[in-house]
C-alpha positions in Angstrom: 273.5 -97.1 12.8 271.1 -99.3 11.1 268.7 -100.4 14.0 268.8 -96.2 14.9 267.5 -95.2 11.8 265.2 -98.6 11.8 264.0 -96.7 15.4 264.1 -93.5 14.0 261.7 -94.2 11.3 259.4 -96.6 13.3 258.8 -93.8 16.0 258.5 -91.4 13.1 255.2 -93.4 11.7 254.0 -94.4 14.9 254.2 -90.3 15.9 252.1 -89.8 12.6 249.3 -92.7 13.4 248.6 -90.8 16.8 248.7 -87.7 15.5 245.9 -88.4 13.2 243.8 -89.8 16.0 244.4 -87.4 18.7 246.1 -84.4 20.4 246.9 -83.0 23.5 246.6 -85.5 26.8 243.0 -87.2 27.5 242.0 -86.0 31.1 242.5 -88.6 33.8 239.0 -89.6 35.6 240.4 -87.8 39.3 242.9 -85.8 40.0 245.2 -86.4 42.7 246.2 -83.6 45.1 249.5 -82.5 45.8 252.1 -83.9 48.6 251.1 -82.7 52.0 247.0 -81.9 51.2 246.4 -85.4 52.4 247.6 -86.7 56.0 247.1 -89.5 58.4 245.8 -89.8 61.8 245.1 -92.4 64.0 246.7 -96.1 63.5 247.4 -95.3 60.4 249.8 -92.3 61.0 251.2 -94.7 63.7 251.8 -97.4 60.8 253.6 -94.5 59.5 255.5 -93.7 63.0 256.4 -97.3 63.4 258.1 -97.6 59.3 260.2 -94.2 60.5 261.2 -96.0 63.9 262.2 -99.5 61.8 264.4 -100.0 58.6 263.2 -97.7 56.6 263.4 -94.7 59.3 267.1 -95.9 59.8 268.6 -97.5 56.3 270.4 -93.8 55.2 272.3 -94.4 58.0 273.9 -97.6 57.8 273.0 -99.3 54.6 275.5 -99.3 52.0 273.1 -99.3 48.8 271.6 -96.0 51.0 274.5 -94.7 52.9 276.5 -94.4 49.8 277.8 -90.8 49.8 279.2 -91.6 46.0 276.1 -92.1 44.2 276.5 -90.5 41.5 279.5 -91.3 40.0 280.6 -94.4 42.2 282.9 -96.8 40.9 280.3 -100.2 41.6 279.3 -102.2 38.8 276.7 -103.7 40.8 273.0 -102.5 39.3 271.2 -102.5 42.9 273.9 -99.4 44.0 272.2 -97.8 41.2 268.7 -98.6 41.6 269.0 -98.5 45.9 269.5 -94.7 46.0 266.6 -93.8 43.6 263.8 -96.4 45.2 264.6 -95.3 48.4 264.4 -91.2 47.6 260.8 -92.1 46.2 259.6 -93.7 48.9 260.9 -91.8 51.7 260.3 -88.1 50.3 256.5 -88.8 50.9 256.8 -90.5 54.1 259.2 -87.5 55.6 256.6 -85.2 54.8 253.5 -87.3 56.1 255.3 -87.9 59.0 256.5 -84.2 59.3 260.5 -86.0 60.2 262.9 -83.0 59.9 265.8 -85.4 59.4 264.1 -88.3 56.7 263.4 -84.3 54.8 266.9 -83.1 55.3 268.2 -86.7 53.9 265.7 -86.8 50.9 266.6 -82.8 50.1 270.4 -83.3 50.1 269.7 -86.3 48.1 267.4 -84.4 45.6 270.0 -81.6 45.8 273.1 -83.7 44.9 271.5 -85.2 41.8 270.5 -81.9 39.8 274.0 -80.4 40.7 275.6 -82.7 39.7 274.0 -83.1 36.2 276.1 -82.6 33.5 276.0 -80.7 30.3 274.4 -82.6 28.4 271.2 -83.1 30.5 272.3 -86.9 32.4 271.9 -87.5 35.7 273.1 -90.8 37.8 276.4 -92.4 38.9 277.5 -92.4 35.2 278.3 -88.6 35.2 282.2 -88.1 34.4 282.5 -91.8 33.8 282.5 -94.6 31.6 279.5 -96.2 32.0 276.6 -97.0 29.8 274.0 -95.2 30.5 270.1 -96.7 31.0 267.2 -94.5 31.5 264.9 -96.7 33.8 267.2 -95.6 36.8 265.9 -92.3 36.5 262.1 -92.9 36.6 261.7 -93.4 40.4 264.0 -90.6 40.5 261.6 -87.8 38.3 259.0 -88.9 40.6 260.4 -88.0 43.8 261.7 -84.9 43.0 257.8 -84.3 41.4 256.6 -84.6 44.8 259.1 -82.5 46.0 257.9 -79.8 43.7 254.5 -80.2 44.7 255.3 -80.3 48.3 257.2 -77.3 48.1 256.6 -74.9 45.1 259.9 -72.8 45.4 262.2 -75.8 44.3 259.7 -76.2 40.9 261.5 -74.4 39.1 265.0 -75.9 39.7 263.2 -79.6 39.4 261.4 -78.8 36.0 264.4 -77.0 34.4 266.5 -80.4 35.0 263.9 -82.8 34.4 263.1 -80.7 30.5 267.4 -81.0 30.3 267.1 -84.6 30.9 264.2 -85.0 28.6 265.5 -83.7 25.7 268.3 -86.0 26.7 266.5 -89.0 26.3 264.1 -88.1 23.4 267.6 -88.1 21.3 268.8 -91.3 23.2 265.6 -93.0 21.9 265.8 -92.0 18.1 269.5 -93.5 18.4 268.0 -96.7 20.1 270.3 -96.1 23.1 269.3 -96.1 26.7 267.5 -99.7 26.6 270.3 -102.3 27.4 270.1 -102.8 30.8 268.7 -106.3 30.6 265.0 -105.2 30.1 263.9 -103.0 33.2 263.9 -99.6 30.8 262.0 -101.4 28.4 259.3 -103.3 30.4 259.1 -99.8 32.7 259.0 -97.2 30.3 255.6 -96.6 31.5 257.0 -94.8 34.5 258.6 -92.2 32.2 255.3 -91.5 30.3 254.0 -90.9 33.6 256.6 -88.1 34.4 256.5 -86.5 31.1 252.3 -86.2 31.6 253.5 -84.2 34.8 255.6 -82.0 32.9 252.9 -82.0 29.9 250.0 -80.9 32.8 251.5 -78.5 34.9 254.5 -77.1 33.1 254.7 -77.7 29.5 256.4 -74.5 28.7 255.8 -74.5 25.2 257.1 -78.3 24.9 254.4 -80.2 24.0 255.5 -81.8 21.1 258.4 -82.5 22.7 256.7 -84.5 25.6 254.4 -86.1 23.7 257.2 -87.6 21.0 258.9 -88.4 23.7 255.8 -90.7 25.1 255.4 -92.2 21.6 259.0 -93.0 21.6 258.8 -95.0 24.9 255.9 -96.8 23.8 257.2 -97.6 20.7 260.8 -98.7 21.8 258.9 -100.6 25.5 257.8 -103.6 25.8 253.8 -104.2 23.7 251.7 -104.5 27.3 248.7 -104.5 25.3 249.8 -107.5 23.7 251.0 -109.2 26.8 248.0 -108.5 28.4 245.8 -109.9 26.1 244.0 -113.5 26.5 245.0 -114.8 23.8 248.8 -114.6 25.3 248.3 -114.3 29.1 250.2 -117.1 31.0 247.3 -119.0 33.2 249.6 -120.8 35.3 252.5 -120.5 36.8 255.2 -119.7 34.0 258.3 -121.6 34.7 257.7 -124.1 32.4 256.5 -121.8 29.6 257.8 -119.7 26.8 257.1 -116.2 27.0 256.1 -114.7 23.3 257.9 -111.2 24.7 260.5 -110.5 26.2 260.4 -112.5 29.1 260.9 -110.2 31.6 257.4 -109.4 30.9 256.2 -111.8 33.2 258.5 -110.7 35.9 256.4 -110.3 38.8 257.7 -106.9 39.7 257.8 -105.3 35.8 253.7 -106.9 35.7 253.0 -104.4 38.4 254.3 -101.2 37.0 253.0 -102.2 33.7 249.7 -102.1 34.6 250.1 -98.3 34.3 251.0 -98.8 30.5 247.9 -99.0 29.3 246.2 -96.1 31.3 249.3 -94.0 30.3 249.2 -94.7 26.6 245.5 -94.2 26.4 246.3 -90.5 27.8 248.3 -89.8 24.2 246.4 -92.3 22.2 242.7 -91.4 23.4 242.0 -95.2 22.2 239.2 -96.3 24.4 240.8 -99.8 23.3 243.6 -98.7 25.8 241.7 -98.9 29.0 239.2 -102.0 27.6 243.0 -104.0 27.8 244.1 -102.6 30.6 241.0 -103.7 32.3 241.1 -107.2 30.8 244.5 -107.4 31.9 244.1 -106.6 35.4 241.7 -109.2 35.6 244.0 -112.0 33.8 246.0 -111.4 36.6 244.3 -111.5 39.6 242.4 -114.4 37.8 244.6 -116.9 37.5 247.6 -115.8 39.7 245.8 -113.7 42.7 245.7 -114.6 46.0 243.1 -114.0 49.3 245.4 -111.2 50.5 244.5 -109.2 47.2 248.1 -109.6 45.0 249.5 -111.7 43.2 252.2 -114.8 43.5 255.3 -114.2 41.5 258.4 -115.9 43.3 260.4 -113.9 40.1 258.0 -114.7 37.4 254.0 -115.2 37.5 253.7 -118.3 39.7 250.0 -119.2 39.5 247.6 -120.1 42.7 249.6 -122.7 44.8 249.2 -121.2 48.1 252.7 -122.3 48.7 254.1 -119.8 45.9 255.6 -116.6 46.7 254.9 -113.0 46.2 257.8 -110.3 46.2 257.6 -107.4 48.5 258.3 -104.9 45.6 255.5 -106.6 43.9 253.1 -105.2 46.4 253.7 -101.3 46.7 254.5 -101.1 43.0 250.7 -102.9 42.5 249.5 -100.6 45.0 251.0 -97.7 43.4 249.7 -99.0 39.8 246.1 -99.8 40.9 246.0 -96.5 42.2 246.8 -94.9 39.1 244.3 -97.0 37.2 241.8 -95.7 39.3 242.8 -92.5 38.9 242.9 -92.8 34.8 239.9 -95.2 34.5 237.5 -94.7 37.9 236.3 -98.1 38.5 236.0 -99.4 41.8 237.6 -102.6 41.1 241.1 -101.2 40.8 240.6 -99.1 44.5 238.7 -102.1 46.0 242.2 -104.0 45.6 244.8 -101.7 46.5 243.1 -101.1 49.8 242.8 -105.1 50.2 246.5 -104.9 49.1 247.5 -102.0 51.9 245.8 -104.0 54.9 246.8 -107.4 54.7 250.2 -108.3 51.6 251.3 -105.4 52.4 251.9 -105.6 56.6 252.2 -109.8 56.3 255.5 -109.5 54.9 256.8 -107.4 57.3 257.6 -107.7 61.1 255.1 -106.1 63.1 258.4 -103.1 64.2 258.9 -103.0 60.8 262.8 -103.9 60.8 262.6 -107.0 59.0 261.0 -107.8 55.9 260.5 -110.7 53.6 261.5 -110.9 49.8 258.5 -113.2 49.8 255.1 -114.2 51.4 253.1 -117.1 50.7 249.5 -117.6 51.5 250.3 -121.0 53.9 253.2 -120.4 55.2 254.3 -122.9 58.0 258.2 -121.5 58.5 260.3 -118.4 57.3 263.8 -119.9 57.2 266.3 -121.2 54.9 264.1 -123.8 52.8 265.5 -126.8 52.0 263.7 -128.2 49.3 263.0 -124.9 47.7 258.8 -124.1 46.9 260.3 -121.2 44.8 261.2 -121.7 40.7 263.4 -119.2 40.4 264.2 -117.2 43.7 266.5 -118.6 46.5 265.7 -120.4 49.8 266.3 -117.6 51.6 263.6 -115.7 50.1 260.9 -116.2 52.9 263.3 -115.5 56.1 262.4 -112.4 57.9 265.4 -109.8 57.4 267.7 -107.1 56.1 268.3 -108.5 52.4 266.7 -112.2 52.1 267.5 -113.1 48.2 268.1 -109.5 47.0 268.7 -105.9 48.9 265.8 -104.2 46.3 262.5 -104.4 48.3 264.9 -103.2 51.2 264.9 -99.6 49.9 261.5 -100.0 47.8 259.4 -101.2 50.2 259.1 -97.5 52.5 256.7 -96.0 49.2 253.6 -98.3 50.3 252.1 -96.9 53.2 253.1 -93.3 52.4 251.8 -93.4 48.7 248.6 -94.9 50.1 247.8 -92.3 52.3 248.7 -89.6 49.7 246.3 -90.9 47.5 243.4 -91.4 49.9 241.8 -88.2 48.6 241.4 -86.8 44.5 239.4 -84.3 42.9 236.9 -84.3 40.0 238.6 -82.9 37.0 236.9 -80.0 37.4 238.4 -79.5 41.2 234.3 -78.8 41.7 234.6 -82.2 44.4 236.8 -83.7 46.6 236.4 -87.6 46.5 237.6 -90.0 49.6 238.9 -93.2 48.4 240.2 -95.1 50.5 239.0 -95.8 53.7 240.7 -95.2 57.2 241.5 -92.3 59.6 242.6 -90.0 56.8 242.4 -85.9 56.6 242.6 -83.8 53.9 243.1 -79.9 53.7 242.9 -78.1 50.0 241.6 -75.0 48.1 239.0 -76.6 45.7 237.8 -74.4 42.2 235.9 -71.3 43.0 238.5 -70.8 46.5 236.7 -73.2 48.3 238.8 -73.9 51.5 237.7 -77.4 52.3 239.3 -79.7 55.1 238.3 -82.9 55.6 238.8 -85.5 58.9 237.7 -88.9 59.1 237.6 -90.4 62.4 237.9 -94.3 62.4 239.5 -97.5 63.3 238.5 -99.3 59.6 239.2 -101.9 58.8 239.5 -102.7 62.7 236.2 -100.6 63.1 233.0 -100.8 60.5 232.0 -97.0 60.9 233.4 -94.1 60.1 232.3 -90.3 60.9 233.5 -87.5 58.4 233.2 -83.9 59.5 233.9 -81.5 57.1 234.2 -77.5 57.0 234.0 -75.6 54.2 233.7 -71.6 52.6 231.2 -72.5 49.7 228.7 -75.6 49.0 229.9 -78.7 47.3 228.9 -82.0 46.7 231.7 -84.9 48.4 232.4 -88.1 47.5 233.0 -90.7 49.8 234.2 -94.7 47.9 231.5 -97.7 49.3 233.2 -100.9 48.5 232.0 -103.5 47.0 231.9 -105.6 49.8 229.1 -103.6 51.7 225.6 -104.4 51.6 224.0 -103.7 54.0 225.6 -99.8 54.8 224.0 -96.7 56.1 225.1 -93.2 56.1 223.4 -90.6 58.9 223.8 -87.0 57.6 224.0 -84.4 61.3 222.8 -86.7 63.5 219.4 -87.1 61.3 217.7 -90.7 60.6 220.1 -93.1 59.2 219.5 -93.8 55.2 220.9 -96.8 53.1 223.7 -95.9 51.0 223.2 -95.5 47.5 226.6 -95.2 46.0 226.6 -95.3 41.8 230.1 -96.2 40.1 231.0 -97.1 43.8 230.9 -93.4 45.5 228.4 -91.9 47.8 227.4 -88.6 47.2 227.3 -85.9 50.5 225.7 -82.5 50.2 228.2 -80.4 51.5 226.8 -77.0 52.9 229.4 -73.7 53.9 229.9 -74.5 57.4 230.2 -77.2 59.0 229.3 -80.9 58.0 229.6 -83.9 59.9 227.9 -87.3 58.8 228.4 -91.1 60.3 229.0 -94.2 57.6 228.1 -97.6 59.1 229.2 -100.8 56.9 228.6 -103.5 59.2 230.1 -106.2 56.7 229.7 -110.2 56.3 231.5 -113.2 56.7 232.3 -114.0 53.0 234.4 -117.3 51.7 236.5 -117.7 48.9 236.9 -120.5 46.5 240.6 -121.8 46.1 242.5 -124.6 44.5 242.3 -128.0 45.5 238.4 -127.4 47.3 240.4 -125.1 49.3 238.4 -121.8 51.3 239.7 -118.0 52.0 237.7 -116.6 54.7 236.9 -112.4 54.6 235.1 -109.7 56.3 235.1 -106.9 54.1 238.7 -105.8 53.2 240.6 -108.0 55.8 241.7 -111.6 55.1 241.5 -114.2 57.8 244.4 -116.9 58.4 245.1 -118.9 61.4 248.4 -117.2 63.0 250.6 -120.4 63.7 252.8 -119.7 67.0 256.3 -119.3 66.4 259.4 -119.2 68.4 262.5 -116.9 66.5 266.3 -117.8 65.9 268.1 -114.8 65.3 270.7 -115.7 62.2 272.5 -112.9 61.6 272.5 -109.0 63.0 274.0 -105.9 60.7 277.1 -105.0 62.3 276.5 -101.5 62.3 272.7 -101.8 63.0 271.7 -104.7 65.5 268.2 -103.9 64.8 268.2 -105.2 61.5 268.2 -108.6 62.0 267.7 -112.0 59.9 265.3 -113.9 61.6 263.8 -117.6 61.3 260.8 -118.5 62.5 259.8 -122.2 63.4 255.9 -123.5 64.1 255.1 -124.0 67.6 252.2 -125.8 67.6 250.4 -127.8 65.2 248.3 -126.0 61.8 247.0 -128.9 59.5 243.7 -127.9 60.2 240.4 -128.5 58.4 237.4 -126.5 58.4 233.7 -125.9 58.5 232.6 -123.2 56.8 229.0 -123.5 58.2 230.7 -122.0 61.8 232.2 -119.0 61.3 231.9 -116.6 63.8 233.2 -112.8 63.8 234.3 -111.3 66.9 234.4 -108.0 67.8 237.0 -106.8 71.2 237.4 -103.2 70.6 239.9 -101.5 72.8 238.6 -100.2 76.1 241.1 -96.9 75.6 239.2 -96.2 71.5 243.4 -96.7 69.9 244.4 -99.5 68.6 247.8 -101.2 69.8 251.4 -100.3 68.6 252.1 -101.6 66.1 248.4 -103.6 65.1 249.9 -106.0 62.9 251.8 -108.9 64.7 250.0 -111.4 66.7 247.1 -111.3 69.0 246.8 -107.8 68.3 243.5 -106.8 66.2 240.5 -106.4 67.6 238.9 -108.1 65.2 239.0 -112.2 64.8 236.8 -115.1 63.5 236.6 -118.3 64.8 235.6 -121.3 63.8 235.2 -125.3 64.4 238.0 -127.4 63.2 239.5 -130.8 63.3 243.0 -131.6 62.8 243.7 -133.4 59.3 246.5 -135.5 57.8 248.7 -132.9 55.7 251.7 -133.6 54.4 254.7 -131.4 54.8 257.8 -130.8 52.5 260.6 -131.6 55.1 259.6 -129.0 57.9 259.8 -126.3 55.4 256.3 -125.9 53.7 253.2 -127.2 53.4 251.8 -129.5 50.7 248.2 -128.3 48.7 245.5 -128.5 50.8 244.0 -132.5 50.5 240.6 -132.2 49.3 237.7 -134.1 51.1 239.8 -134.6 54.4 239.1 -137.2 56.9 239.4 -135.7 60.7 242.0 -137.4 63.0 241.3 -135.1 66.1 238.3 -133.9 67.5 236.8 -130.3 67.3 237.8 -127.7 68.5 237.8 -123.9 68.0 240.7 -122.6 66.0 240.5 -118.6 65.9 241.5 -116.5 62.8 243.5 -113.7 62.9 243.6 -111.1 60.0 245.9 -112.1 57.5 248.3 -108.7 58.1 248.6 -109.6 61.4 250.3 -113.0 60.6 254.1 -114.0 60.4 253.0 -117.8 60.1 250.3 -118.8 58.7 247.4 -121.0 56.8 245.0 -118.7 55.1 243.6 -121.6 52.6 241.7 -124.3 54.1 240.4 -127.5 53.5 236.9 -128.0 54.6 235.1 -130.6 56.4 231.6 -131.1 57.6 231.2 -131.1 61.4 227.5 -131.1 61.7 227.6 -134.6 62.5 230.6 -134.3 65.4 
C-alpha cells in the first residue's frame, strides 16, 4: 500500500510538471501512412515471398510457442509462451498483407479475434484471463500494435480494436497508480516506451474525448519505466563491453534487446513533454551506441548485454528488427538522416547475415568475423550460450524465432511518410518500393520506383498524380557524386537539404531517373583493423562452408539446426590501396532467388591479399585481428562478397602494404 500511494503521488507531481510545460501531443516530423498504401516489388517483394515460403511463412503451423491454440489462458508458466504469440501476430499481420497471403491474414485475424473476445470484464487481455496469474503489461504492447495495423489496414474492425484497447487502457492507468503490472523481471519497465507509442495512436486518431486519460497514462509509464534519458547520457553510457561493469539502473537497461526499443523513449516522451532536451538525448544516445558498440553491418554487438567492438562479439537477431523498427520511429519523430541512413544499412546486410539465404534457419547471434556457426567450445559470448551462433529453429532461446518476421515487412511499410501537413509524400528508403495514397486536398498520388538498389546505383520513379505537389525522395549520406534527370531532360546534381531531394510534381504524369554511382569507402576498426563499403552494403569475404545437419523439427523437417564448418582458409590481410568494385548485373534485369546466400549478388569487390598468421580459439572463432601483419603467402586476389550475403565470414581486416610484392 505504501509504495502505491509513494507511486500514486510521484505520478501525481510528475502529471503537474508537464502540465505546466505543455499540452496536447507535439507533431511528429513525418507521418507514416497506413498498412497497405506502401508495397514492394521487385527483389524486395521476393525477400518478402521467400520469409512466407521459410519459418516464418510456416511457424503457426507447427511451432508450439505459435501453434498454441490455448493462448490465452494456457496453463505454461514459461514467459516465451506468453511473449511467442504476441511477437509473432506483430510481425506477420504486416507481412500477410504486403504479401497479399490469404492464409498468414486468416491466421493473424483469428488471432486478433480470439484475443478481444476473450477479454474479460475488467478490460485484461492475455493467457491470465480466468486464471491465477500475475498479470504484466509489457506482453500486451506488441499486441496493441498489431491489431493498430489491423485497424488501419482495414477500417471496419476500428471500431472493435479501439473499444478494447480504451478498456485495456483504463485498465492499466489504475494498475499503474497501484504500482502493479511491472514485476516481470524488467521487460514492462525498460519497454514501457512501446505503450506510449500505442496510446499516441489512440491520442491521434481516436481520442474520443480521452485525452487526459491517455496522456496520464503516458506520464505514468514514464514515470514508473526505466530513466532512458539518464542511461543514455555520457556521463553513464557503458563504452565497452559491460560484463564486467555495474549498471547504475536497472541492469536490464543494457540488455541489448530493451537498448533497441528504448531508443523510442526519448522521441515518445518528447511528444508529451515538448522538451527539445528530449530529442537532443535521444540523439546523443543513438550515437553512444553506435560509437562504441556498432559494428560495419550498421547494429550493434550485444551477446545479452552491450558487448563493445570485438568483432568476435555477438549481435541478437531481435536486436536488429526492434533497432530497425526504433530508428525508424526516430526518423519519423526527429527527421534526421542519420537515424534512416542506419536502418537501411541495418535492413541490407545484419538483417539477411543472420539468416539462411531460404530463410528457415536463423541465428540468435552474428558476429562480424565469424569463421564457424556451431556449438562453440570455448564460448566468445559473456552471457549467451554456445549454441547461440548455429544456424536453426531456437539456438539459445525460441524469441527471435517468432520476432524476427516484423523486419522486412515493417521496413517496407515505412518506405514512404507524409509531411504533417499530408501536402508531400516523402520516399525514404531506397529500393523497388510503390506507394498508392489520397494526399490533402484529394490528391490521388501513386508512386513506383523501379530498381535493383542496393544491387543497382540508379533508380527511376514515375509518378501520377490529380493535382501538383512537390515529392521528396531521401539522398544518403554516402552519395556524392549523384544526379537526378527530370523526363528525360539534362541530368542535374542533386541538391538534397536535411538529406531529401525535392521533385516538382505536375498533375499527370512524372517520371524522373536518380543516378548515385557511389565509392569505395573504408572503415576504421579495432586493433588497425578495416571495414570495406560501397554505399549501404558492407563487404566481407564469404568463407566456403560445408553443413552438418544437427537436428530437424519432427513435425517440420525444414526447420533445421545447422553447423557450418570453414572450407578453406580466411586469415587474410589486406591492402586497402586495391580495392576494386565489380559490377555483373544479371543478363535477365532480376536478381536471383533468394539474393542473399553465396555467390549471389551482383555486386563484389576485390582486392590483393596475403595470407597472415591468425590465431584461432580452438576451431571455433577467430582471435582480434594482429595489427602490422607479416605475409606468409603470396598475393593473390580474394573477392568480397556483401556482408548479407555471408553465412561465414571476415568483415574486419588487417591491412598490409603490397606495393612492394
Amino acid at each position: 500500500m505504501a509504495r502505491a500511494l509513494l507511486l500514486s503521488l510521484l505520478a501525481s507531481s510528475v502529471g503537474v510538471l508537464y502540465a505546466q510545460t505543455a499540452s496536447g501531443l507535439a507533431p511528429k516530423k513525418y507521418l507514416y501512412l497506413p498498412l497497405g498504401s506502401v508495397k514492394a516489388s521487385g527483389w524486395v517483394h521476393d525477400q518478402l515471398i521467400v520469409q512466407t515460403n521459410g519459418l516464418a511463412g510456416h511457424e503457426h503451423e507447427f511451432y508450439d510457442y505459435v501453434a498454441q491454440s490455448d493462448w490465452i489462458g494456457g496453463d505454461s508458466d514459461y514467459s516465451e509462451l506468453e511473449e511467442a504469440g504476441v511477437y509473432w501476430f506483430n510481425g506477420m499481420v504486416p507481412h500477410g498483407v504486403l504479401t497479399n497471403d490469404a492464409n498468414l491474414k486468416a491466421q493473424t485475424q483469428q488471432f486478433l479475434d480470439y484475443v478481444i473476445d476473450h477479454q474479460d470484464e475488467t478490460g485484461w487481455f492475455g493467457p491470465e484471463v480466468n486464471t491465477t496469474k500475475p498479470r504484466f503489461l509489457w506482453a500486451r504492447y506488441p499486441f496493441m500494435f498489431g491489431a493498430i495495423n489491423i485497424a488501419e489496414y482495414d477500417p471496419s474492425q476500428t471500431t472493435k480494436i479501439v473499444t478494447a484497447m480504451y478498456k485495456f487502457v483504463q485498465l492499466a492507468n489504475t494498475m499503474l497508480k497501484n504500482g502493479e503490472g511491472l514485476g516481470d523481471g524488467g521487460w514492462a519497465k525498460t519497454r514501457w516506451e512501446d505503450f506510449v507509442i500505442s496510446l499516441q495512436w489512440l491520442y491521434d486518431n481516436h481520442p474520443n474525448g480521452s485525452e487526459d486519460l491517455l496522456l496520464e497514462t503516458m506520464k505514468l509509464l514514464k514515470w514508473t519505466g526505466d530513466p532512458w534519458e539518464d542511461v543514455f547520457s555520457e556521463e553513464y553510457f557503458p563504452k565497452e563491453a559491460t560484463e564486467n561493469l555495474d549498471c547504475p539502473f536497472d541492469v536490464l537497461t543494457w540488455h541489448g534487446v530493451n537498448m533497441a526499443e528504448g531508443l523510442k523513449a526519448l522521441p515518445a516522451t518528447y511528444r508529451f513533454t515538448h522538451n527539445e532536451s528530449d530529442l537532443v538525448r535521444a540523439s546523443e544516445g543513438w550515437d553512444l551506441l553506435f560509437q562504441y558498440h556498432g559494428r560495419p553491418s550498421g547494429i550493434y554487438a550485444a551477446d545479452e548485454y552491450l558487448a563493445g567492438l570485438e568483432a568476435i562479439r555477438g549481435t541478437e537477431l531481435c536486436l536488429v528488427v526492434e533497432t530497425m523498427f526504433s530508428g525508424t520511429y526516430l526518423y519519423q519523430v526527429i527527421g534526421d538522416l542519420k537515424y534512416a541512413d542506419r536502418v537501411e544499412r541495418i535492413t541490407y546486410n545484419a538483417l539477411p547475415a543472420t539468416l539462411t539465404g531460404d530463410m528457415w534457419s536463423r541465428q540468435y547471434l552474428q558476429q562480424q568475423n565469424q569463421i564457424a556457426a556451431k556449438n562453440m567450445t570455448p564460448n566468445p559470448f559473456a552471457t549467451d550460450g554456445p549454441y547461440s551462433n548455429v544456424f536453426g529453429l531456437e539456438p539459445n532461446y525460441p524469441c527471435c524465432t517468432v520476432n524476427h518476421p516484423q523486419g522486412w515487412p515493417k521496413f517496407v511499410a515505412n518506405s514512404f511518410v507524409t509531411t504533417p501537413d499530408q501536402q508531400s509524400l516523402v520516399h525514404v528508403y531506397l529500393g523497388p518500393f510503390g506507394a498508392n495514397t489520397t494526399l490533402a486536398n484529394d490528391n490521388a498520388v501513386t508512386v513506383n520506383v523501379d530498381t535493383l538498389y542496393p544491387f543497382g546505383d540508379s533508380l527511376t520513379t514515375t509518378i501520377t498524380a490529380s493535382k501538383p505537389f512537390i515529392y521528396y525522395v531521401r539522398i544518403p549520406s554516402w552519395v556524392t557524386k549523384g544526379t537526378i534527370t527530370m523526363d528525360g531532360a539534362e541530368a542535374q546534381d542533386v541538391s538534397p537539404e536535411n538529406g531529401l531531394q525535392a521533385v516538382p510534381v505536375q498533375a499527370g504524369t512524372t517520371k524522373f531517373t536518380l543516378d548515385l554511382p557511389l565509392d569505395i569507402t573504408t572503415e576504421s576498426r579495432p586493433h588497425g583493423s578495416i571495414a570495406v563499403h560501397r554505399g549501404p552494403l558492407h563487404y566481407a569475404f564469404d568463407i566456403s562452408r560445408n553443413t552438418t545437419v544437427l537436428t530437424r523439427n519432427a513435425q517440420q523437417p525444414l526447420a533445421a539446426d545447422v553447423q557450418f564448418d570453414a572450407t578453406e582458409a580466411w586469415q587474410y590481410a589486406i591492402d586497402p590501396k586495391t580495392l576494386t568494385f565489380n559490377n555483373n548485373p544479371p543478363s535477365s534485369g532480376s536478381l536471383p532467388s533468394p539474393i542473399f546466400d553465396s555467390g549471389l549478388p551482383p555486386f563484389t569487390i576485390t582486392a590483393t591479399a596475403c595470407q597472415i598468421n591468425w590465431t584461432v580459439a580452438g576451431d571455433e572463432f577467430a582471435s582480434s585481428p594482429p595489427q602490422n601483419p607479416t605475409c606468409v603467402g603470396a598475393a593473390k586476389n580474394i573477392t568480397l562478397w556483401p556482408f548479407g550475403s555471408t553465412k561465414l565470414r571476415i568483415g574486419e581486416f588487417p591491412v598490409v602494404d603490397l606495393s612492394s610484392l
